[in-house]
VOPAGU-2260 file (C-alpha; in pm, 1 decimal, decimal comma):
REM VOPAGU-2260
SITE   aa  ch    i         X         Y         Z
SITE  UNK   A    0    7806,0    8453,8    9009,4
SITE  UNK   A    1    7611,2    8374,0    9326,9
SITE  UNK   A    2    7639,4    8556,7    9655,1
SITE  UNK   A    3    7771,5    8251,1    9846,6
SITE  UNK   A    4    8075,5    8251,5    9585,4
SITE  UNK   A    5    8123,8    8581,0    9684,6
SITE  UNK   A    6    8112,4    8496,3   10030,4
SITE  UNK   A    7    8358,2    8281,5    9982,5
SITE  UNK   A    8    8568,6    8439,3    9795,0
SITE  UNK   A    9    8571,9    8754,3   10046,4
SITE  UNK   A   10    8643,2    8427,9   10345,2
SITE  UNK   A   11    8959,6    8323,9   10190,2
SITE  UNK   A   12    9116,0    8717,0   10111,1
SITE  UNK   A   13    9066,1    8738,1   10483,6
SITE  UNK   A   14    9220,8    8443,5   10583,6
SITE  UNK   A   15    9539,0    8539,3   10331,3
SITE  UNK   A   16    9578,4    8848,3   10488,5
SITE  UNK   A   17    9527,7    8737,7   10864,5
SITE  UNK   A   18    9757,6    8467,6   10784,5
SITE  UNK   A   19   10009,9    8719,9   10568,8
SITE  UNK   A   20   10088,0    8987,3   10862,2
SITE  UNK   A   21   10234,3    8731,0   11118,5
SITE  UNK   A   22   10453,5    8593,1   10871,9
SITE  UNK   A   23   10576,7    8985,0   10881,1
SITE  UNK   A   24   10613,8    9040,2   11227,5
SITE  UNK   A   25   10820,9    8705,8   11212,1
SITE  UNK   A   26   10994,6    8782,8   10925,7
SITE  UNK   A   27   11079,3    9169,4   10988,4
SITE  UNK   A   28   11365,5    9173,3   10707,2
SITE  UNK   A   29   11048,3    9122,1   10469,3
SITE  UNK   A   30   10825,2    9393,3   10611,9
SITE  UNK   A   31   10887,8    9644,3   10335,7
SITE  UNK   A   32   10944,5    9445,1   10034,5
SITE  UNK   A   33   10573,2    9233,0   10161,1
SITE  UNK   A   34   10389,5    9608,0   10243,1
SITE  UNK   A   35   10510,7    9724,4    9886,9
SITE  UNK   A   36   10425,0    9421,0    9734,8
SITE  UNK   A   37   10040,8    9390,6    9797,1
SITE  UNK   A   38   10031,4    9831,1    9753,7
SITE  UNK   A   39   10149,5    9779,4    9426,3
SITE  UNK   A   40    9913,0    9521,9    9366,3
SITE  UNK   A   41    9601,1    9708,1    9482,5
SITE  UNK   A   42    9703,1    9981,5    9271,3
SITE  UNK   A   43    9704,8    9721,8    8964,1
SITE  UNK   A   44    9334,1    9603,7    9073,5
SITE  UNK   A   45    9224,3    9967,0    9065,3
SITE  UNK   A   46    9069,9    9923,3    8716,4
SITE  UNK   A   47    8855,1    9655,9    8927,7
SITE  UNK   A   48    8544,1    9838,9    9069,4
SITE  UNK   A   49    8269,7    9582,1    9127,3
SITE  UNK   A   50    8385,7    9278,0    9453,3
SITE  UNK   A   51    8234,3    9074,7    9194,7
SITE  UNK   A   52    8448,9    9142,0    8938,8
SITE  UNK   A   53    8728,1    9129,8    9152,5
SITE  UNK   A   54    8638,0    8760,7    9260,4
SITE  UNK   A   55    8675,6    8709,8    8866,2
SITE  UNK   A   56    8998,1    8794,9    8831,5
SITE  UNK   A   57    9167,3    8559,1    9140,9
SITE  UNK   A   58    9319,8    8321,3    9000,4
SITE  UNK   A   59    9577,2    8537,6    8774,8
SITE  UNK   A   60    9605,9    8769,2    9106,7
SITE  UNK   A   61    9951,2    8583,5    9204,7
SITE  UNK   A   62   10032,5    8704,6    8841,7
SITE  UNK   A   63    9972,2    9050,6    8921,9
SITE  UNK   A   64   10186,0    9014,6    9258,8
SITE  UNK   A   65   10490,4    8805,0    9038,6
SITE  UNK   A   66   10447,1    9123,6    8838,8
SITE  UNK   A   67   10439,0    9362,4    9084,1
SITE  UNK   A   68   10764,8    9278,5    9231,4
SITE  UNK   A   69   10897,4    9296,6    8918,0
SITE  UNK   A   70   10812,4    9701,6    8901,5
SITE  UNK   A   71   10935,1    9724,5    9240,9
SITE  UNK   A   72   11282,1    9535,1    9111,6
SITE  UNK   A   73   11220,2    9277,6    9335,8
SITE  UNK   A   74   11244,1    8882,9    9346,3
SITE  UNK   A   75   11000,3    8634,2    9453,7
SITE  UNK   A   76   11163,1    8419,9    9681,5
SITE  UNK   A   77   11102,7    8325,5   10011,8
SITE  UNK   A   78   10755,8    8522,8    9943,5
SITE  UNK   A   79   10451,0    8350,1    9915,8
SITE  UNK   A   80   10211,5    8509,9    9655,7
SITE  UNK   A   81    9936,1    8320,7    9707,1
SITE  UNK   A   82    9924,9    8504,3   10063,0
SITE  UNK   A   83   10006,0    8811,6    9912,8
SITE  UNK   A   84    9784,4    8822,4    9638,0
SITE  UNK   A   85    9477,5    8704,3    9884,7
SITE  UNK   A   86    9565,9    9023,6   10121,1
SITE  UNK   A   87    9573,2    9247,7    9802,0
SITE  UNK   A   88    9209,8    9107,1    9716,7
SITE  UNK   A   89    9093,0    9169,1   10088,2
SITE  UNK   A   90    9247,6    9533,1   10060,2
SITE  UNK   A   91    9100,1    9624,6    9720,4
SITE  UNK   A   92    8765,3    9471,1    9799,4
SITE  UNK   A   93    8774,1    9661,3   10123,0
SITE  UNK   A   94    8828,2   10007,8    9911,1
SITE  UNK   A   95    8493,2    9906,9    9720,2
SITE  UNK   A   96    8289,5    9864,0    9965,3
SITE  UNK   A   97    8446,3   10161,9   10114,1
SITE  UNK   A   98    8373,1   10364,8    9777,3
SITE  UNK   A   99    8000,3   10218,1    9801,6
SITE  UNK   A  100    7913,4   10331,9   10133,8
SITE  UNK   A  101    8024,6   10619,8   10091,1
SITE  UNK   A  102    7789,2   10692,0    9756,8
SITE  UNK   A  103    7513,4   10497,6    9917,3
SITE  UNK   A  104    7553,7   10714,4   10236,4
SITE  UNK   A  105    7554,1   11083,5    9995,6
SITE  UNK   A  106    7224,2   10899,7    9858,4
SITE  UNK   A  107    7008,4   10831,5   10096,5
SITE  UNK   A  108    7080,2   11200,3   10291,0
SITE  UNK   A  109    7002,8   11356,1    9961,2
SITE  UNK   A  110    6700,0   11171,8    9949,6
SITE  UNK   A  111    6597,9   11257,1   10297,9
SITE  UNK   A  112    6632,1   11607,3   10245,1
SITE  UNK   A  113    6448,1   11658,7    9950,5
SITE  UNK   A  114    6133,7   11448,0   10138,2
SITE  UNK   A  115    6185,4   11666,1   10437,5
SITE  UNK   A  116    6272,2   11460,5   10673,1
SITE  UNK   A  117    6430,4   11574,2   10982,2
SITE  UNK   A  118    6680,9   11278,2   11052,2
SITE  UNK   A  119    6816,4   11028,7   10842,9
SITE  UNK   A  120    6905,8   10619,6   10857,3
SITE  UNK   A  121    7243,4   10564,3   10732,7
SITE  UNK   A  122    7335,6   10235,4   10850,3
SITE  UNK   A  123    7225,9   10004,8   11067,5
SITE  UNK   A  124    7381,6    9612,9   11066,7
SITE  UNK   A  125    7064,8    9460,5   11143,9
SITE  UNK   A  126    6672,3    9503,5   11184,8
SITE  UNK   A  127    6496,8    9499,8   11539,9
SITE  UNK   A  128    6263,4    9221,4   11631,5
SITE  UNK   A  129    5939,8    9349,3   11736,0
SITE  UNK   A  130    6015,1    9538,3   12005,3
SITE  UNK   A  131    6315,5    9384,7   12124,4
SITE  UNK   A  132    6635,4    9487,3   12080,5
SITE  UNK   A  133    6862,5    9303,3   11851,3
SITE  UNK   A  134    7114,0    9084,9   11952,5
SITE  UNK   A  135    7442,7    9212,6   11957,6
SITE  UNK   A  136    7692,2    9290,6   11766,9
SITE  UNK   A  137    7456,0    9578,9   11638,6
SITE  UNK   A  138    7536,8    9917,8   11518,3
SITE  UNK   A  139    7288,7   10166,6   11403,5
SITE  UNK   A  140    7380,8   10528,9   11232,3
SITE  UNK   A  141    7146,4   10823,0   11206,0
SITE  UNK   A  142    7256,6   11192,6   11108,0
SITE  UNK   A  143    7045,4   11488,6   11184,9
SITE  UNK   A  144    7014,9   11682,5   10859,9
SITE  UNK   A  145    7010,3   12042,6   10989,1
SITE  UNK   A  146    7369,5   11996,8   11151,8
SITE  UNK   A  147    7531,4   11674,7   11089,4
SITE  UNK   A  148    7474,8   11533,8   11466,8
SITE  UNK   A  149    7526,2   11177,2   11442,2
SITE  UNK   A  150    7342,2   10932,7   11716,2
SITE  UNK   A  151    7522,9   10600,5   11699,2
SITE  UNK   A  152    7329,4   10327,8   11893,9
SITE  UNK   A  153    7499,8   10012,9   11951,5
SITE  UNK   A  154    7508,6    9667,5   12146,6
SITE  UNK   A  155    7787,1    9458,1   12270,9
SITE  UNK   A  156    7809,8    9150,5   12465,5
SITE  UNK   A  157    8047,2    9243,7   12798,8
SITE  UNK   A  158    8311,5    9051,1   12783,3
SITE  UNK   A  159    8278,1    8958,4   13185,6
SITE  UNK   A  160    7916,7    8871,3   13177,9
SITE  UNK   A  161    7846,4    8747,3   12790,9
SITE  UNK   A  162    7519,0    9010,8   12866,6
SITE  UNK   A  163    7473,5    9267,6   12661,7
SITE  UNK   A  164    7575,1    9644,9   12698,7
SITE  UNK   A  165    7344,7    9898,1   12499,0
SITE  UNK   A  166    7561,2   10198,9   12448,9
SITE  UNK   A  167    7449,7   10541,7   12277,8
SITE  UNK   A  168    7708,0   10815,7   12132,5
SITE  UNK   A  169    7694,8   11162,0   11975,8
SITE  UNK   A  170    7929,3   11251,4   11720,3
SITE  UNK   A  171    7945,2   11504,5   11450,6
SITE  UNK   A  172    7907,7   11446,7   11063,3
SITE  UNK   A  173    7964,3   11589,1   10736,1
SITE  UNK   A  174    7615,9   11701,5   10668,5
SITE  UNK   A  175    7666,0   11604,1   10310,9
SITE  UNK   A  176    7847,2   11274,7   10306,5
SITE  UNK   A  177    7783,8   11133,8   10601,9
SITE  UNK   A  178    8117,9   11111,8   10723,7
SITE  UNK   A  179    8221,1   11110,4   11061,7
SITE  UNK   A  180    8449,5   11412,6   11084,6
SITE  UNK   A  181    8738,7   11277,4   11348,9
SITE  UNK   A  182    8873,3   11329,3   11664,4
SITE  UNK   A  183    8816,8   11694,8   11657,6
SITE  UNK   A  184    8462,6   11636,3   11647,6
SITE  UNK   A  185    8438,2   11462,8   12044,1
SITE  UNK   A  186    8181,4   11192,8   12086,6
SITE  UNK   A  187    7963,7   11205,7   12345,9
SITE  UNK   A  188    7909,8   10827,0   12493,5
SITE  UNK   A  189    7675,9   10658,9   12749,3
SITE  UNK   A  190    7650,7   10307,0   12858,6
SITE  UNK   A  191    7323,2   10130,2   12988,6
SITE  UNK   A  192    7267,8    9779,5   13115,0
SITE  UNK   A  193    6929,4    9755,1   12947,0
SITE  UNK   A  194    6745,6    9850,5   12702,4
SITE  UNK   A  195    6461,2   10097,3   12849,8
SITE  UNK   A  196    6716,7   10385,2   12896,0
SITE  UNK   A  197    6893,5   10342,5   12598,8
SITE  UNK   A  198    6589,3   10421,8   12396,1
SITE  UNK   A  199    6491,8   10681,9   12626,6
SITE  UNK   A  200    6799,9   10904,0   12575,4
SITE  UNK   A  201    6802,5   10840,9   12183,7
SITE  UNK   A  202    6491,8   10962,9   12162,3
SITE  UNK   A  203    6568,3   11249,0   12380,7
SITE  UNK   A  204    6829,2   11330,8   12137,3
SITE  UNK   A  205    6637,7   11267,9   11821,7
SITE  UNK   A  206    6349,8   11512,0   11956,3
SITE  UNK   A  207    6648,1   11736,4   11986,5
SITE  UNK   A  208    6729,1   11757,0   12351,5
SITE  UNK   A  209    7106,4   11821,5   12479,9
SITE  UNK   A  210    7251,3   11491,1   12568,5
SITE  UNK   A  211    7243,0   11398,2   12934,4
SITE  UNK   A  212    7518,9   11218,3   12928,6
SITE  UNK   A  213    7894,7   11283,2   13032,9
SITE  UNK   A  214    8176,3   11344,9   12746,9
SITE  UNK   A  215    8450,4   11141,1   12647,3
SITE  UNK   A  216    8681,0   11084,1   12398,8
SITE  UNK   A  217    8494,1   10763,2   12212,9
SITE  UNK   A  218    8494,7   10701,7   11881,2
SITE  UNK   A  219    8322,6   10528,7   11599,4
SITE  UNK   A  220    8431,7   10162,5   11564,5
């Protein structure tokens, strides 16, 4: 199976479940019996662990829903399971990726620390040009390995300009997954209009300088 039929695949699970949640919002008398319906699926794709393998088994996935509602004592009409069993895809392919980050993530901080390092890379959406800064959207992840001190870098296009904003936070991680740790651990966030400062202050940060930066309550995207 090639990546483009992956691709695709992942495309139309989206559109399913983008097109799926209107029809509840519309439809509130359905809510439940539509929210139960694709968590009952998911749970049913849990023997599924590779997106891959998932994309194998779509075409008996409005079996799965039909069956679903079935355990839940529940008919099929006026429910489309085509939409439903496109949103259950999306979710459980979402928990996979999910499940892989988060091992990939426990990796490469392992790794780091037994090389020595003092910081590691644990995501980053796209590599840097030369010396210019990517375009955005671009979000890049490092943890310091002594405490779990995240530096998120990322860039944006303003919404009033179409330029982009560079924009550093702090935020604290589990030292051993990775994870961010939630809103009791308060990001610290700054916004430049270029680039020069931006990587200023994340190298002061990296070379283990205090922020200089005002708090606030941002979070992680």
């Amino acid at each position: 199976m090639s990546a483009d039929q992956i691709a695709d695949a992942t495309r139309r699970w989206r559109a399913a479940e983008a097109r799926l949640y209107p029809v509840v919002t519309v439809r509130p008398d359905l809510y439940e019996t539509i929210i139960a319906a694709v968590r009952e699926t998911v749970d049913s794709l849990q023997r599924i662990s590779s997106v891959e393998a998932l994309v194998g088994v779509e075409a008996e996935a409005p079996h799965l829903v039909a069956d679903a509602l079935g355990r839940l004592g529940t008919t099929a009409a006026e429910l489309d399971l085509t939409l439903i069993a496109g949103a259950s895809l999306s979710m459980r392919e979402a928990e996979i990726e999910a499940a892989s980050a988060h091992s990939r993530r426990i990796a490469l901080i392992a790794a780091a620390r037994a090389h020595g390092d003092a910081w590691v890379l644990l995501n980053e959406t796209q590599e840097p040009r030369g010396h210019e800064p990517p375009p955005p959207p671009y979000h890049r992840l490092e943890m310091r390995l002594a405490d779990g001190l995240g530096l998120h870098l990322f860039i944006e296009p303003d919404p009033s300009t179409a330029r982009p904003t560079y924009a550093l936070e702090t935020i604290q991680l589990d030292v051993v997954t990775g994870e961010w740790l939630g809103d009791a651990a308060v990001a610290v966030t700054a916004n430049y209009a270029t680039a020069e400062p931006w990587d200023a202050e994340a190298l002061e940060v990296r070379q283990g300088r205090p922020p200089s930066f005002p708090a606030s309550a941002s979070a992680l995207p």
